[in-house]
C-alpha positions as CSV (number, residue, x, y, z in Angstrom):
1,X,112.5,120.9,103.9
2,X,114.6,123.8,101.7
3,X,117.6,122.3,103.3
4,X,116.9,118.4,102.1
5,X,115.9,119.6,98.6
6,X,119.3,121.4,98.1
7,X,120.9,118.4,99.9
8,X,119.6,116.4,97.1
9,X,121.4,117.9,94.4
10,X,118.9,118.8,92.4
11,X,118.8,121.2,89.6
12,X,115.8,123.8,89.7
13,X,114.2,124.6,86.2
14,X,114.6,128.1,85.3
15,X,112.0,128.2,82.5
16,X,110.5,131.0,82.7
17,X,107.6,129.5,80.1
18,X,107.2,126.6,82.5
19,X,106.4,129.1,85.5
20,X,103.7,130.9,83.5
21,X,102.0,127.9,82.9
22,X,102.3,127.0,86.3
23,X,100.7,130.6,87.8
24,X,98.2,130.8,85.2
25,X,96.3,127.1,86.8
26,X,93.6,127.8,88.5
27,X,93.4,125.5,92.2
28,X,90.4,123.0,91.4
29,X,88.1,122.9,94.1
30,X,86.6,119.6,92.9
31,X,85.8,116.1,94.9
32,X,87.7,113.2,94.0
33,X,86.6,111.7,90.4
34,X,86.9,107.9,91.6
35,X,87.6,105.9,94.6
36,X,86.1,102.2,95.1
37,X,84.8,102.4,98.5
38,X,83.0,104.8,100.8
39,X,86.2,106.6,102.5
40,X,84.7,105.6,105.8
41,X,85.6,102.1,104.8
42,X,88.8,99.9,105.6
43,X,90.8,103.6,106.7
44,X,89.7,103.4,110.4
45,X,92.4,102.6,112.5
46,X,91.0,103.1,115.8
47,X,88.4,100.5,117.6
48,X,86.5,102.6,119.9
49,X,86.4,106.2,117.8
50,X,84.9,106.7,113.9
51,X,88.0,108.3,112.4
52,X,88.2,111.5,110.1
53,X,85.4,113.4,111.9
54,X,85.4,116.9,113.5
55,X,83.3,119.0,115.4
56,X,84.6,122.1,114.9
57,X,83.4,122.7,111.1
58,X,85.3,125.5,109.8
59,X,100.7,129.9,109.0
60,X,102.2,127.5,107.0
61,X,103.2,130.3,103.9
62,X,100.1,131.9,103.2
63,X,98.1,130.0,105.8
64,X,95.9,131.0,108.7
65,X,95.4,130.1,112.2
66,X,93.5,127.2,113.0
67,X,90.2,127.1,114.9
68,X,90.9,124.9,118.5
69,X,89.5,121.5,117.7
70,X,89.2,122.2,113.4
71,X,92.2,119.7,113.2
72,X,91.8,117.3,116.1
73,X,94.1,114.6,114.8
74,X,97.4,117.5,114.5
75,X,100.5,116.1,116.9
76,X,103.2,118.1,117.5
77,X,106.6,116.2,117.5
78,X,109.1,117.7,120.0
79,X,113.1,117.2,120.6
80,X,114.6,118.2,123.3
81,X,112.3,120.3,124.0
82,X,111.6,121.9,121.1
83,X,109.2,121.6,118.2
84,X,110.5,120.3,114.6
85,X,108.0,117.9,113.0
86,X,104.4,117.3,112.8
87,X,102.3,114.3,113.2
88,X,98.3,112.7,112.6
89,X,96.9,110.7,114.9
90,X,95.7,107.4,113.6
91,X,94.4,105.1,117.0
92,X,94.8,105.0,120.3
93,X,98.3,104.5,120.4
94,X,100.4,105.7,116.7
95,X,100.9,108.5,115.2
96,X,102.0,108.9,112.0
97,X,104.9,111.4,110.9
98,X,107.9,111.9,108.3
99,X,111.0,109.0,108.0
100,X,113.0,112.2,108.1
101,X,112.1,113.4,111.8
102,X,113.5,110.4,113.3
103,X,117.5,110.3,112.2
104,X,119.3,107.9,113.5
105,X,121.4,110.0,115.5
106,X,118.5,110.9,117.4
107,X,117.8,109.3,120.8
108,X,114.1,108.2,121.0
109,X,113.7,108.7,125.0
110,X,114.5,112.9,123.8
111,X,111.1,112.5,121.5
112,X,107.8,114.1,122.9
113,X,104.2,113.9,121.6
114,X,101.7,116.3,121.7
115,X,97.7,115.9,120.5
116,X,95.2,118.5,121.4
117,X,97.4,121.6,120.8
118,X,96.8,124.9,118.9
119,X,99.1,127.0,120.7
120,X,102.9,125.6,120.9
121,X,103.5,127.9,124.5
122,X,100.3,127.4,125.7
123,X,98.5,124.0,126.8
124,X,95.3,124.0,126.5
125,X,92.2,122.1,128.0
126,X,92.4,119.0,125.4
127,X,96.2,119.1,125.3
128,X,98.0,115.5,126.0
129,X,101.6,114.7,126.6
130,X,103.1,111.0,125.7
131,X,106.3,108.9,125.7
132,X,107.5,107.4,122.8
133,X,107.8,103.4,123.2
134,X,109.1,102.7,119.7
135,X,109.8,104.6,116.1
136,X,109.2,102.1,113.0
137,X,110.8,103.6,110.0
138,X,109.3,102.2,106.2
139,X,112.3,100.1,104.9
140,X,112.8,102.2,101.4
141,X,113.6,105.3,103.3
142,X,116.8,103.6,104.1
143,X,117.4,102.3,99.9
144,X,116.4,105.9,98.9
145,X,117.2,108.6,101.7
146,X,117.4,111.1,101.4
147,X,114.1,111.0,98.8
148,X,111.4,107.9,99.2
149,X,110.0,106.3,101.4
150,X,109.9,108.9,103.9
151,X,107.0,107.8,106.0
152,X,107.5,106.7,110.0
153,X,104.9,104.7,112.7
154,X,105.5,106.2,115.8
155,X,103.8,103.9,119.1
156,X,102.9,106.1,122.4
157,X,103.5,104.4,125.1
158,X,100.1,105.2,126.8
159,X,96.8,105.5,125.1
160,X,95.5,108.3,123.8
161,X,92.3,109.7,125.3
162,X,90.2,111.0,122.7
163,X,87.8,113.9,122.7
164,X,86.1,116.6,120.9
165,X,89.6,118.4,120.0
166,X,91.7,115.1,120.1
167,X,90.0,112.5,117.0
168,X,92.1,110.1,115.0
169,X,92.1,110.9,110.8
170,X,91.4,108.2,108.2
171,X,94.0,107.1,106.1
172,X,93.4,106.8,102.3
173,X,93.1,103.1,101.3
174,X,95.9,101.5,98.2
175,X,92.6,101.7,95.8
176,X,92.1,105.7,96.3
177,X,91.7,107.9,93.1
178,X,92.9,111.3,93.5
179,X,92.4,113.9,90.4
180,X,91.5,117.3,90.8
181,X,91.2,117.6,94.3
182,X,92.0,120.7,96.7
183,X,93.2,119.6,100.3
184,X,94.7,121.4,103.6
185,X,98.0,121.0,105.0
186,X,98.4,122.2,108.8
187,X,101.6,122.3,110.8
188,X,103.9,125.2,113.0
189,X,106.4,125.5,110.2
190,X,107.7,128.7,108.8
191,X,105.1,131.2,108.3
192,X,107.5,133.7,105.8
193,X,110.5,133.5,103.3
194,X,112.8,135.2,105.9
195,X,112.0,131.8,107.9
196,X,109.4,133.6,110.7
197,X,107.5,130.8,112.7
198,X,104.3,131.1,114.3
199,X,103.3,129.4,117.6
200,X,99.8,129.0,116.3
201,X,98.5,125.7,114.3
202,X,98.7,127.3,110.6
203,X,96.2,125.9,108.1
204,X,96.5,126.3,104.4
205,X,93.9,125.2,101.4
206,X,96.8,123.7,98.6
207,X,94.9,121.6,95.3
208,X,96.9,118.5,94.1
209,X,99.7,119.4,91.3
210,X,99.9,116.5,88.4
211,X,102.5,114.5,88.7
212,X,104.0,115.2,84.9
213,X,104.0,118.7,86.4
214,X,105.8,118.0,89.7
215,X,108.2,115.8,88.2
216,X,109.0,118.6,85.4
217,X,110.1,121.1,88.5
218,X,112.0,118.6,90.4
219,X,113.1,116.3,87.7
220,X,111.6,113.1,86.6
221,X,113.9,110.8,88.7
222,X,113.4,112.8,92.0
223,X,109.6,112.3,92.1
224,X,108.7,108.8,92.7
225,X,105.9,106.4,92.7
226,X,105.4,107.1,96.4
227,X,104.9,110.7,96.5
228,X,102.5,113.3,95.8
229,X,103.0,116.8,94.9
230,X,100.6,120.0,96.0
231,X,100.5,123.9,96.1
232,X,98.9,126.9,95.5
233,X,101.0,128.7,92.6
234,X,98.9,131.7,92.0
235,X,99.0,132.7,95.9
236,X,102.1,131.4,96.4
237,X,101.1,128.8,99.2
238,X,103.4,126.1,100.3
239,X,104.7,124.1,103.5
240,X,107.5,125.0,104.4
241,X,110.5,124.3,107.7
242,X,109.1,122.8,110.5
243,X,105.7,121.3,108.9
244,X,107.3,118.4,108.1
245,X,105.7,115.1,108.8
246,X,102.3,116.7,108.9
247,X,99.2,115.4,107.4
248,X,97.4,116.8,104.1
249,X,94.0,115.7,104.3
250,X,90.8,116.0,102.2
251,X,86.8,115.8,102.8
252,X,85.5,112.7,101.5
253,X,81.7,112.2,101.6
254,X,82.3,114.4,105.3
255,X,84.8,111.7,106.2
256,X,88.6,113.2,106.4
257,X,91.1,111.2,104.8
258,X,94.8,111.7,105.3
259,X,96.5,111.1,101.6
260,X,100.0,112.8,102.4
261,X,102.3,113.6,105.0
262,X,104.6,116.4,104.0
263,X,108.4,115.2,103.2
264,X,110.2,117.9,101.0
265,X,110.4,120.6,98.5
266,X,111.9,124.1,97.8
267,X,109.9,125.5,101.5
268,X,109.3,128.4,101.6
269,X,112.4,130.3,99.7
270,X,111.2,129.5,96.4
271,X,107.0,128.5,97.3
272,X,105.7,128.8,93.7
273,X,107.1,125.1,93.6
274,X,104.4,122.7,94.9
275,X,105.7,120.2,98.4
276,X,106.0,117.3,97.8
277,X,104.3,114.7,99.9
278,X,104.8,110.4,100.9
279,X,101.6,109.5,99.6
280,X,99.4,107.4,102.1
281,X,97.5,105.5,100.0
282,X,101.0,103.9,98.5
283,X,102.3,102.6,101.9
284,X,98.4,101.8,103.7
285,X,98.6,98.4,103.5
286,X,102.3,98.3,105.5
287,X,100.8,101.0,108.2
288,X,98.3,98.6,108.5
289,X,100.2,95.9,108.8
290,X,102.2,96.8,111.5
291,X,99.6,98.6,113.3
292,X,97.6,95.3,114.1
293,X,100.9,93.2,114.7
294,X,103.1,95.2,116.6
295,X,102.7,94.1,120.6
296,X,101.1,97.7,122.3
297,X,103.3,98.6,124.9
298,X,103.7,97.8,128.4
299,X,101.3,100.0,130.7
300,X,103.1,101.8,133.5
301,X,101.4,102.3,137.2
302,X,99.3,105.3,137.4
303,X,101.4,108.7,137.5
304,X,100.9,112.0,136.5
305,X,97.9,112.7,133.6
306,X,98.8,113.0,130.3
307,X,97.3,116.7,130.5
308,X,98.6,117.8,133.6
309,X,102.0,116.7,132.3
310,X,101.4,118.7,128.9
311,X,100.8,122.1,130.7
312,X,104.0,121.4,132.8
313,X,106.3,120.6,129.4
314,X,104.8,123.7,127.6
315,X,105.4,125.8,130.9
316,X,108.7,124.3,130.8
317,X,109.6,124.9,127.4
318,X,108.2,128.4,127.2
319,X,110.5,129.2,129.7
320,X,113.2,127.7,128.3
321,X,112.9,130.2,125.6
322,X,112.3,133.1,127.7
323,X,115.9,132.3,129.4
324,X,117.1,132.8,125.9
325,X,116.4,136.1,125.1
């Protein structure tokens, strides 16, 4: 994410005033002041599964590593072979993820999916492998790229079996109030400033930043009606490389509600500036849209499992690496 904030051009306030201000907040811990509707309401995706539950009650920069099963709708999205993006499960068959992770120049047959994993070397019992059958990419990525926009559908191309560990999140709703709230980011990204990654699912607690703040970091035309800004100043928590297109979700009511998928920011170089997120609530009613009018895939003849073919990708992967040393 470091890399498409400098690509951007932007220039970074040096105030040293401003970053006092910023350190001396205190992260709110507060519920959401206003929203219309119960969050269990008009979010769930999936037919068969209540969305935003988990049953497992419980390092991005400053993170931790996450419980098996504590974020059961966390995808990993490989390339090649290799991990760069995050991902949320929202039904049987999409994922959603970052505009970003899905350049054109990339071929969608290289693209792999993986739902039930903690551990990016090591399957584990819940872990699922799947195909992509098509990328759908929101249409203002394209009018503002590299900033805006930056939100993707991605369609499996079989279903997704869901368990315990493997549970689709909510998606906030257009009519979603969000002041003073603290949320959790979760992804593989870099876990240090000297860009050190972890294998393990990292989870981090980051409140919401105001907007006026945000935009007085990054500039008032950078920040745009679709995004969302949030970090941890004080303890210097951020996302950073490599959690890109991961969810940040928050506890509504004990229903868990996906309101941003991280997009971009300073990463970890410089973390007392907040990540900035494509805000979910701003682009639900397209995701919806297409979700309930794009054909589902053709099914192919029973072949090898979804799990069984994890555990052979990861075993292949991990050895891949190993050659490397």
């Amino acid at each position: 994410m470091a890399a498409l904030a400098l690509a951007l051009g932007l220039s970074w306030p040096a105030s040293r005033s401003l970053l006092l201000l910023l350190f001396l907040l205190p992260p709110t811990q507060v519920a959401a002041t206003a929203h219309r509707h119960h969050a269990s309401e008009e979010v769930a995706l999936s037919r068969d599964v209540a969305c935003g539950q988990r049953h497992v009650q419980g390092k991005i920069l400053g993170g931790v590593d996450a419980l098996e099963g504590k974020w059961p709708w966390q995808v990993s999205v490989h390339y090649a072979g290799y991990h760069i993006c995050g991902g949320s499960i929202l039904d049987e068959y999409w994922i959603l993820s970052a505009a970003h992770c899905f350049d054109r120049n990339k071929n969608t047959e290289a693209f792999d999916m993986y739902v039930g994993l903690v551990d990016l070397t090591v399957a584990g019992n819940h872990t699922q492998w799947f195909e992509v059958n098509r990328v759908i990419i929101h249409p203002t990525y394209e009018l503002y790229h590299p900033i805006g926009g930056d939100i993707a559908l991605v369609q499996l191309k079989t279903r997704i079996v869901f368990s315990d560990s493997v549970l689709p999140v909510c998606i906030a709703p257009p009519d979603l109030t969000l002041s003073n709230l603290s949320c959790w980011a979760t992804g593989w990204g870099s876990i240090s400033r000297q860009g050190d990654t972890s294998n393990k699912l990292q989870e981090v607690q980051l409140p919401l930043v105001p907007l006026y703040l945000c935009r007085l970091l990054y500039g008032q035309r950078n920040i745009l009606p679709d995004m969302l800004c949030a970090g941890n100043f004080k303890d210097m928590k951020t996302a950073c490389e490599g959690d890109s297109g991961g969810p940040l979700v928050c506890e509504f009511n004990r229903t868990w509600v996906q309101i941003g998928v991280v997009s971009w920011g300073q990463g970890c170089t410089y973390p007392m500036y907040p990540t900035v997120f494509a805000r979910v609530s701003f682009f639900s009613k397209w995701i919806h849209h297409h979700i309930e009018n794009t054909p589902l895939p053709l099914q192919p003849l029973p072949a090898l499992s979804c799990t069984l073919g994890a555990i052979i990708n990861v075993l292949m992967t991990s050895l891949a690496a190993l050659s490397m040393l």
